[in-house]
N, C-alpha and C positions, 0 to 999 in steps of 0.2 A: 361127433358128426359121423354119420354113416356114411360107409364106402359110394352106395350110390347118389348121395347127397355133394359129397367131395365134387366127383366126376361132372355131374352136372354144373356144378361151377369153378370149374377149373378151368383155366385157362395154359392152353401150352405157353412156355418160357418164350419162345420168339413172338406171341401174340402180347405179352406182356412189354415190350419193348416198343410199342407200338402204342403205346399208351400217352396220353397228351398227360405232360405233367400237373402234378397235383397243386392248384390255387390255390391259398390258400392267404384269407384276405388280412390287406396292412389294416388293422382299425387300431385307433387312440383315441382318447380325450386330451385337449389341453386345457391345463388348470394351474391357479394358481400353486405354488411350491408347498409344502409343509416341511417343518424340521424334519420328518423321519423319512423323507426323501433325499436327505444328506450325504448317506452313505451309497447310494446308486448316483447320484451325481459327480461325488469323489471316485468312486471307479470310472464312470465316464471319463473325467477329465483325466486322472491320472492313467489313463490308455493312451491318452493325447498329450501329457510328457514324456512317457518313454518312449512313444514312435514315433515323432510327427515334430513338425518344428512350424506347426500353427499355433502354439504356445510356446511363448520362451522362459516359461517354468522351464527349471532341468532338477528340479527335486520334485518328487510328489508333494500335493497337500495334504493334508490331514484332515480329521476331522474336526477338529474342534478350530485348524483356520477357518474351515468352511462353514462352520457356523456363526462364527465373529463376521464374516462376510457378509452370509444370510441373515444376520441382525442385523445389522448395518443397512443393508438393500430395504428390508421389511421398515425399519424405524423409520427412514427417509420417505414409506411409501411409494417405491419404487418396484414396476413388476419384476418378477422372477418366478419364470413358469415351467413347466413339465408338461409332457408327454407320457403317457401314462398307459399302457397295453391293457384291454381286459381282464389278463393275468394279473394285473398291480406292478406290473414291470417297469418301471422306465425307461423310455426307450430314448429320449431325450433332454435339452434343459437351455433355455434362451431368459439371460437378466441384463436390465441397465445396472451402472457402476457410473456414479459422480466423474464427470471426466475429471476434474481438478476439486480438490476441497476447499479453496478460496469461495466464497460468501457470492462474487458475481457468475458464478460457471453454474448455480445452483439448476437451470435451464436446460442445461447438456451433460448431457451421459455420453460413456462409452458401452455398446454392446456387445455382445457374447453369449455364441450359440454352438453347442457341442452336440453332437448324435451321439447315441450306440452303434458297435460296428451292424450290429445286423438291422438298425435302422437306415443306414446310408444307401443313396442311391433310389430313394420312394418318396420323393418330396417333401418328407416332415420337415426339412428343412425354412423349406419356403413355410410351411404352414406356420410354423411355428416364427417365422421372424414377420408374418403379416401380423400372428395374435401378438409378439411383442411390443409393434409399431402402433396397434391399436392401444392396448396397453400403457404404452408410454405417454401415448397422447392422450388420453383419458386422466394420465396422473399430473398432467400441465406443462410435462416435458417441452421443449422447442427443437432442442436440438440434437440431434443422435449421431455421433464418430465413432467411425470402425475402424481399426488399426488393426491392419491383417500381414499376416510375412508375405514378402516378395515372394517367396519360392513354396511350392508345394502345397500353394491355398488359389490356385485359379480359380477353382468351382466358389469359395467364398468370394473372391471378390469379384466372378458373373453374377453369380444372386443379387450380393448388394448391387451393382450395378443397375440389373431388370427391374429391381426394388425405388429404383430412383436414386439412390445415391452416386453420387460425382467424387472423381477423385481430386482433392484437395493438396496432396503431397506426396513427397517421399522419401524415408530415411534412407541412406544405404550405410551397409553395412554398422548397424548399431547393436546388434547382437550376435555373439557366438553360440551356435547347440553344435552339437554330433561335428567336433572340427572344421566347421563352417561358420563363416562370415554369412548373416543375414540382416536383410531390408525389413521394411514396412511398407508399406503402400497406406495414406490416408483415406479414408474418404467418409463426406459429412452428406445427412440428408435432414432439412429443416422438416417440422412437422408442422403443417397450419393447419 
């Protein structure tokens, strides 16, 4: 670049500061899951045992639990979906889970929805538990239970809330993380 080329578009250091920050837009596709989505799923979730007591994993998974899982979900025909950045990133990941394996519960799942940290806070959340709910309901689901901690999942259980779900119960104290006594909070949302 030449000198007078610089000049002409430079800007002084205090006029730079004055600058409206740079957008820079949230886009995703949600889609159904593939295996080689596994391993960004597994760092998802395993950020969410070591900090957070929205999971009462206190081991990381692995990967080939989370494939015995993801076969299990897929055999059942049950969604399990992602969030997928233009880059190929995952930036998320929402599945139903059998709430009980007895023969009559075959109707109700439990849910579970996990971001990436630099996806939190932009609503994929919501998106992502609307496309689960359509999903579920599409695979002849009835009934969908969210079993979330008492502490330090408010924002999860306003979503389900705003989503229609009702709170059904509440454990106290049934799990220990991080030298703490934690709850659950139930809550179920029919799907007609």
């Amino acid at each position: 670049m030449l000198e007078e080329e610089f000049q002409a578009n430079h800007r002084p250091r205090e006029a730079q500061r004055n600058l409206p920050p740079l957008e820079v837009p949230f886009e995703y596709v949600i889609r159904p899951a593939v295996a080689s989505d596994l391993p960004d799923v597994r760092e998802i979730y395993n950020h969410y045992v070591a900090n957070s007591t929205v999971t009462f994993d206190e081991d990381a998974m692995s990967l080939k639990e989370w494939r015995s899982k993801f076969q299990h979900v897929t055999k059942l025909n049950m969604p399990f979906l992602v969030a997928q950045s233009p880059t190929q990133h995952i930036l998320g990941f929402a599945y139903v889970y059998p709430w009980k394996e007895k023969a009559a519960y075959r109707y109700t799942v439990e849910n579970s929805i996990y971001l990436g940290a630099a996806a939190t806070g932009k609503g994929l959340g919501k998106v992502l538990m609307a496309a689960l709910m359509d999903a579920s309901k599409a695979a002849g689901i009835k009934e969908i239970i969210a079993v979330i901690a008492d502490q330090g999942a408010e924002a999860s259980i306003a979503m389900h809330r705003n989503f229609g779900f009702k709170e059904i119960g509440h454990m106290g104290k049934v799990g220990f993380k991080f030298d703490r006594w934690l709850g659950t909070v139930l809550m179920q949302k029919s799907l007609k």
